[in-house]
C-alpha positions in Angstrom: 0.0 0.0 0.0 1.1 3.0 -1.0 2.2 6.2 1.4 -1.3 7.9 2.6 -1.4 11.5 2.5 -4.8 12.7 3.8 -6.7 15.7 2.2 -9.6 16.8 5.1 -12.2 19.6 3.7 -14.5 20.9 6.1 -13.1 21.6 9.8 -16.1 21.9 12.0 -17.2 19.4 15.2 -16.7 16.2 12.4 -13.3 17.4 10.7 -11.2 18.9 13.4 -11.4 15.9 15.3 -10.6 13.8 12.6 -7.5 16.0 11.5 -6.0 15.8 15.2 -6.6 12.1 15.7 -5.1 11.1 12.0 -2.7 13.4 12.4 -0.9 10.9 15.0 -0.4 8.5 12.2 -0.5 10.5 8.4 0.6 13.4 6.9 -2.4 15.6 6.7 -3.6 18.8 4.9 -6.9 19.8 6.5 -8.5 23.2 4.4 -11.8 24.7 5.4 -12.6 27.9 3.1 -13.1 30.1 6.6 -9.4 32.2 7.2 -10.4 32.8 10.4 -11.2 29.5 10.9 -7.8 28.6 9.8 -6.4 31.2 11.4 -7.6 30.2 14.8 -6.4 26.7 13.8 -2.8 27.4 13.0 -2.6 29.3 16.7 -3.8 25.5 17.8 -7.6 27.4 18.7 -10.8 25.8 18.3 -13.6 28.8 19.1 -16.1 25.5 19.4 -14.4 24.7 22.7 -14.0 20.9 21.8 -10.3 21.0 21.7 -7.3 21.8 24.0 -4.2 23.4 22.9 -2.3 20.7 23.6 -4.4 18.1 21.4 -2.6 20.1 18.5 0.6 19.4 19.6 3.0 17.1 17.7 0.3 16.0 14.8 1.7 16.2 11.0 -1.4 18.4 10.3 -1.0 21.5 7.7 -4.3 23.9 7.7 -5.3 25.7 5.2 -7.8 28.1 3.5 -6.2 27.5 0.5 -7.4 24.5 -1.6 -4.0 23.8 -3.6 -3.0 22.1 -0.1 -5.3 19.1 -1.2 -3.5 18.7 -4.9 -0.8 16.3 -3.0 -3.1 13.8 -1.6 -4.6 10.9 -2.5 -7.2 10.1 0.5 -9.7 12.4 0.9 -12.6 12.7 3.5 -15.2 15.3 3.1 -17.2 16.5 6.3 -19.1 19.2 5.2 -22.5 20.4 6.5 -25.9 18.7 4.9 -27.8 21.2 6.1 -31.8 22.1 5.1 -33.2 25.0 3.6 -36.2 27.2 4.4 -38.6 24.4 2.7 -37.2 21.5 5.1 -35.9 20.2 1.7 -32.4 18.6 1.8 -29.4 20.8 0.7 -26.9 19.6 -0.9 -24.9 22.7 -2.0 -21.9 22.7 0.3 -21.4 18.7 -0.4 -21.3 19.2 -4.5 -18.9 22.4 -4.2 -16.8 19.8 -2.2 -17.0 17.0 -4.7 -16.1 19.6 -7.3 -13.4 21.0 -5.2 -11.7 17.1 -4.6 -13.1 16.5 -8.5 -9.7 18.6 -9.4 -7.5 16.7 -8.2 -7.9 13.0 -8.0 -6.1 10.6 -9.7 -6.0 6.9 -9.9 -6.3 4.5 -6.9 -7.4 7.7 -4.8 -9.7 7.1 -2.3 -12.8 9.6 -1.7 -14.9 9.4 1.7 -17.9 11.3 2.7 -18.9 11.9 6.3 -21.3 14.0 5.7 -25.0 12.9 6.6 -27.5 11.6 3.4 -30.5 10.4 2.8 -29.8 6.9 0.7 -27.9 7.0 -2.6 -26.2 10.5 -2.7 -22.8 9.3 -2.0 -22.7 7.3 -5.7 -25.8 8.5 -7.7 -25.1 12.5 -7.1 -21.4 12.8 -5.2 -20.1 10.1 -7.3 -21.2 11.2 -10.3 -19.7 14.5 -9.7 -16.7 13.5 -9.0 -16.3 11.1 -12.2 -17.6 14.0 -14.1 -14.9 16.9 -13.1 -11.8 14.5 -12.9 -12.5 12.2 -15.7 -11.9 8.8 -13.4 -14.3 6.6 -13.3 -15.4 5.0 -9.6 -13.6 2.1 -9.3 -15.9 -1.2 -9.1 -14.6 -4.7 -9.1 -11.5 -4.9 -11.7 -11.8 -1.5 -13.3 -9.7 1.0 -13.1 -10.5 4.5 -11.1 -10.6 5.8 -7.8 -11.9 4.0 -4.6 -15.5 5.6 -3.1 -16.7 5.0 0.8 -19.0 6.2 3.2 -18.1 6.6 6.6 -21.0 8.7 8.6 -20.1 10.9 11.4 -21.4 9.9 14.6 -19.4 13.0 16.6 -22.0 14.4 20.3 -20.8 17.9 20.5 -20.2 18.5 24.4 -19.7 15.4 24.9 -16.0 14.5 26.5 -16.9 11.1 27.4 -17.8 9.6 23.7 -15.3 11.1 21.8 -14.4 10.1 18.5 -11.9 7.2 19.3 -14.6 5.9 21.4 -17.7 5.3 19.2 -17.8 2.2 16.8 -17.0 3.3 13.4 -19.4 2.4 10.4 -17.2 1.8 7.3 -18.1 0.7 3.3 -16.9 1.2 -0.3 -17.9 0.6 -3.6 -15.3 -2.3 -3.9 -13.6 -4.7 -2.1 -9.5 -3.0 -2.1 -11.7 0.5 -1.7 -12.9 -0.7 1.8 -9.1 -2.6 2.9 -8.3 1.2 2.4 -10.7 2.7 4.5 -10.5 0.6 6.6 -7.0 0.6 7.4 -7.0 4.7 8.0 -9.6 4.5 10.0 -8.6 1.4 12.4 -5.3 3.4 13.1 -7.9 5.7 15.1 -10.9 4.0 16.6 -10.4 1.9 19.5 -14.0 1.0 19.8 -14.0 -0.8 16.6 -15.1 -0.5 13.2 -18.1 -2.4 11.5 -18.4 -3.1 7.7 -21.7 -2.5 5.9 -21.9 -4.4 2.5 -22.6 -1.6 0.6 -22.5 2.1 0.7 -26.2 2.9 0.8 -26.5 0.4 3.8 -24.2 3.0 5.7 -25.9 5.9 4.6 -29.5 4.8 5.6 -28.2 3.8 9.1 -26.6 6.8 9.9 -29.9 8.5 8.9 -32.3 6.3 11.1 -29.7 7.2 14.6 -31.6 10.5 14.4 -34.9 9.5 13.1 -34.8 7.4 15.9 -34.1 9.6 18.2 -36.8 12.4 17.0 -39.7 10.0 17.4 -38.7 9.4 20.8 -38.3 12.6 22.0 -41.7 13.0 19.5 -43.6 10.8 22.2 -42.4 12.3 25.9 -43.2 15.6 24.5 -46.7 14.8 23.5 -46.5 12.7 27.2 -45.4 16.1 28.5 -48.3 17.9 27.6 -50.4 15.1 28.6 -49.2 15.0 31.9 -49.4 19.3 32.0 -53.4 18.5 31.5 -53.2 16.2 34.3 -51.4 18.8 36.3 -48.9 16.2 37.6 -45.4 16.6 37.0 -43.7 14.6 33.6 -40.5 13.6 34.9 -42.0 11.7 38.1 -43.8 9.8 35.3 -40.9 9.3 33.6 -38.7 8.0 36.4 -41.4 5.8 37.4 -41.5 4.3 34.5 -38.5 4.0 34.0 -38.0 1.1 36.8 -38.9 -1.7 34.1 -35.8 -2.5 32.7 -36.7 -2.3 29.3 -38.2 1.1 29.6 -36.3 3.4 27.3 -35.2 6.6 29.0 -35.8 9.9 26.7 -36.7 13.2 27.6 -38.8 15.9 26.6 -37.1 18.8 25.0 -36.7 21.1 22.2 -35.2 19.6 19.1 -32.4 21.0 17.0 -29.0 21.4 16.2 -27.8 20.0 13.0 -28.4 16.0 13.5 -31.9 15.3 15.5 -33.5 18.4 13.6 -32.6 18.1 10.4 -31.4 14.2 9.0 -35.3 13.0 9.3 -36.2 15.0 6.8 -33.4 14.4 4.7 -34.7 10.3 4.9 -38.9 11.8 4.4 -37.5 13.2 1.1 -36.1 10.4 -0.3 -39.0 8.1 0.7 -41.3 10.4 -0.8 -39.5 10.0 -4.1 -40.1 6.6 -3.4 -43.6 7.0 -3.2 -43.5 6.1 0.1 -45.8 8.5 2.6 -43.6 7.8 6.1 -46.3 9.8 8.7 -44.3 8.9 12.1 -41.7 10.7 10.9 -43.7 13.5 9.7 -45.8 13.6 13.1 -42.8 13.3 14.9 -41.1 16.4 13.0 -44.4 18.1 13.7 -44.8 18.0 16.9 -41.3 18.9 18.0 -41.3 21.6 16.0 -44.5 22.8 17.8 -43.2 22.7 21.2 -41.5 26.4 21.3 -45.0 28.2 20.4 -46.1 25.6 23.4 -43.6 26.4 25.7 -43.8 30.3 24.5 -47.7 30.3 25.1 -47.8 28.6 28.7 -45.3 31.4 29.7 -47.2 34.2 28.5 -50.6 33.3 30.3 -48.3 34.4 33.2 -48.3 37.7 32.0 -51.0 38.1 29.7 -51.5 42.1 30.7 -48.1 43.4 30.7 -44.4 42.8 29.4 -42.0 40.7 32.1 -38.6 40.7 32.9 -37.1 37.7 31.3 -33.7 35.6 32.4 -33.2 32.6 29.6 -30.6 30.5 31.0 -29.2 28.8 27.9 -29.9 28.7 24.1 -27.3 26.7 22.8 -29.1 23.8 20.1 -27.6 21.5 23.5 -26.2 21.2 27.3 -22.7 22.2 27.6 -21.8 23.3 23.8 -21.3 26.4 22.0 -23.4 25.2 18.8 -26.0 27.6 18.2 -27.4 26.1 14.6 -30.9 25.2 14.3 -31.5 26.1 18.4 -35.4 26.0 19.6 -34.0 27.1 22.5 -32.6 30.7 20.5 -35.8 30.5 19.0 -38.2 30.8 22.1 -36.0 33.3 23.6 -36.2 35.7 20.3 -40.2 34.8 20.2 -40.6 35.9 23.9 -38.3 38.9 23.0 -41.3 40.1 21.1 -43.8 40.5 23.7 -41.3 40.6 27.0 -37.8 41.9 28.1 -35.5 39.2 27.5 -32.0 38.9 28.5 -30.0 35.6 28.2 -27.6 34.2 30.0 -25.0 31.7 27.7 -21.8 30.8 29.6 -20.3 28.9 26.5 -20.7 32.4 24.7 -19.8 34.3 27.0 -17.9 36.0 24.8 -20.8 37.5 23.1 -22.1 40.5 24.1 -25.9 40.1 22.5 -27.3 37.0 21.1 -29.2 37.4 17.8 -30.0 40.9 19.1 -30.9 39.8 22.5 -28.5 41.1 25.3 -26.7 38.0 27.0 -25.0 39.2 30.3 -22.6 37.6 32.2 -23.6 38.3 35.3 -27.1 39.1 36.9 -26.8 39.6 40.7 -28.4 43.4 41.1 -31.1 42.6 38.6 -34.2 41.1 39.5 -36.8 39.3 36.7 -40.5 38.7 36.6 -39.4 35.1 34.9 -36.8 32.8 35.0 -35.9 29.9 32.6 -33.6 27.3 32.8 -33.9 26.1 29.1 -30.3 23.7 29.2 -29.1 21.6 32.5 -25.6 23.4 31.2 -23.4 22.0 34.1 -23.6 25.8 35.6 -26.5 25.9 35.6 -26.9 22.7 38.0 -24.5 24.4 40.9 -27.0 27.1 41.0 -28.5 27.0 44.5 -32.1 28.2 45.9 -30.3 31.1 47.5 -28.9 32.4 44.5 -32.1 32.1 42.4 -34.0 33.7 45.0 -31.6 36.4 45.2 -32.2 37.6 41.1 -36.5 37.1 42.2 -39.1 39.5 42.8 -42.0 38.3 44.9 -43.7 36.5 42.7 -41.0 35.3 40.4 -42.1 32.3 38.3 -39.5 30.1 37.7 -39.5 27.5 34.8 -37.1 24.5 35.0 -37.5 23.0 31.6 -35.2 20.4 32.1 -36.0 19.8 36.0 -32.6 20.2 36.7 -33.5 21.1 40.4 -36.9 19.0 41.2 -38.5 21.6 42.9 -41.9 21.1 43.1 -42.7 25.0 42.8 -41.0 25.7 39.7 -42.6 25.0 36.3 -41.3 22.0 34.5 -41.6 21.0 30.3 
């Protein structure tokens, strides 16, 4: 086997990671168009907060904002954002101006991996064909000649420093036989949890898919039990946790959904069964009904105050607990709809650095102010050394406080 020089395009939560763990073992050029990005980089700074300083240190990584750094490899991963547009339609632009990009400048018996999250089929019928069609090599199947195709989905938990990407099983396929010996090699010198052949590509891609759908239907059900249980006036997460003593009971909570997985990758899989004339309505509930919970939320707040504007605290509106990622947030969302009717100011610790929020002021600290309501949208780990005393301190009289993640189980303050 030839030496392995690894081109990485795209250097967000999936690539970074990536870079610095392949870095121990290949010679790699990682380029992401942002020069501040790369700028950050190159001063061994992630702004995302997922990396330390010394994680850069001693890895055979160049970065770059310029894409002539990827004209001397031959193994390529691409770990761009699949993001949706305004019609929750997949979109697809930022992975074909990456196969055009890598299109340049492969050659023969290069390998070409996507990361990137799919609904079935986009990685050969659409990334594939893009790449065959800039760099004149065919994919290579069987005994032809051409360069080697695989899919190897992201499974990367922003915020999460236990499962970290050496840690989680690793799904790898190909489009041939040496292709996958290839992948597979690159990517055992990294995961210690294992890695787990599919027999085909589109195999990989509709698994990766269904780890969120999976997850949206779930959360889907607690927050229709949630509202349930708000008509009942008894308290969801006592439900839950009785429950929750079968052993077979699965344990998921109520919550906004977002971010750029749970949010976003079911629709991505409604798309492509719809072109398969295939209607898949527990999906489409599911979507529906998480994406109704913020006016829910929004509206149980404001029968507090129906005849005057309140003071608002929003702990929290990061898309998650204890990350910076604010892409696709409910959480941002509800705070800006309250913002329309009430005084809101937020209170982010993982941007702290920021002095407003989407226009909304988010202050650091809080102590001489005093607010009509309090929210505790995210169990952020700060948020769960806050004591009585302090909240009480920040509360008028007849301060309501909503726990929305019943991070303290106090049966006076207002759960999901």
């Amino acid at each position: 086997m030839r030496s392995i020089k690894i081109g990485i395009i795209g250097l967000g939560y999936v690539g970074l990671p990536l870079a610095l763990e392949l870095g121990k073992f290949f010679k790699v050029n990682a380029y992401d168009k942002k020069k501040v990005r790369i700028l950050n980089l190159k001063k061994n700074v992630d702004h995302n907060n997922e990396h330390k300083k010394n994680e850069f240190l001693k890895k055979k990584i160049e970065f770059s904002n310029d894409d002539d750094c990827l004209k001397t490899c031959n193994f390529y991963i691409i770990c761009v954002p699949t993001p949706i547009n305004k019609k929750n339609k997949p979109d697809l632009r930022l992975l074909k101006k990456s196969c055009e990009l890598v299109g340049k400048y492969i050659e023969y018996n290069d390998t070409v991996v996507f990361e990137s999250t799919v609904y079935p089929g986009v990685t050969e019928n659409i990334c594939g064909k893009i790449l065959e069609k800039i760099s004149g090599i065919p994919i290579k199947k069987n005994s032809n000649k051409g360069f080697y195709l695989g899919y190897s989905p992201e499974r990367v938990n922003p915020g999460d420093k236990v499962h970290k990407l050496k840690d989680i099983v690793k799904i790898v396929s190909s489009s041939s036989n040496e292709g996958l010996k290839k992948i597979y090699f690159v990517y055992s010198k990294i995961i210690k949890a294992g890695l787990h052949v599919t027999k085909n590509i589109k195999i990989a891609e509709t698994a990766k898919v269904i780890e969120n759908v999976q997850r949206d239907v779930n959360i889907a059900l607690v927050n229709e039990i949630s509202l349930i249980c708000n008509k009942l006036k008894i308290n969801t997460y006592e439900v839950l946790k009785a429950a929750s003593t079968k052993w077979n009971f699965l344990k998921f909570y109520p919550g906004l959904v977002g971010g750029h997985c749970v949010g976003v990758d079911p629709y991505y899989l409604i798309e492509e069964s719809k072109r398969l004339n295939f209607n898949p309505s527990l999906m489409i509930t599911s979507r529906k009904i998480n994406n109704t919970m913020v006016n829910k939320i929004k509206k149980r707040v404001d029968q507090n105050f129906k005849s005057k504007s309140a003071k608002i605290l929003f702990l929290g509106v990061t898309f998650k607990e204890d990350c910076s990622d604010l892409r696709n947030s409910q959480y941002l969302q509800l705070a800006k709809k309250l913002n329309i009717n009430h005084k809101v100011k937020i209170h982010e610790p993982h941007l702290g650095n920021l002095k407003k929020i989407d226009g909304i002021i988010n202050v650091k600290k809080f102590d001489n102010m005093r607010f009509d309501i309090i929210i505790f949208a995210l169990a952020h780990k700060n948020f769960k050394k806050f004591s009585l005393q302090k909240i009480k301190k920040i509360s008028k009289k007849n301060t309501i406080v909503f726990d929305l993640k019943n991070i303290f189980k106090n049966k006076n303050f207002q759960t999901f």
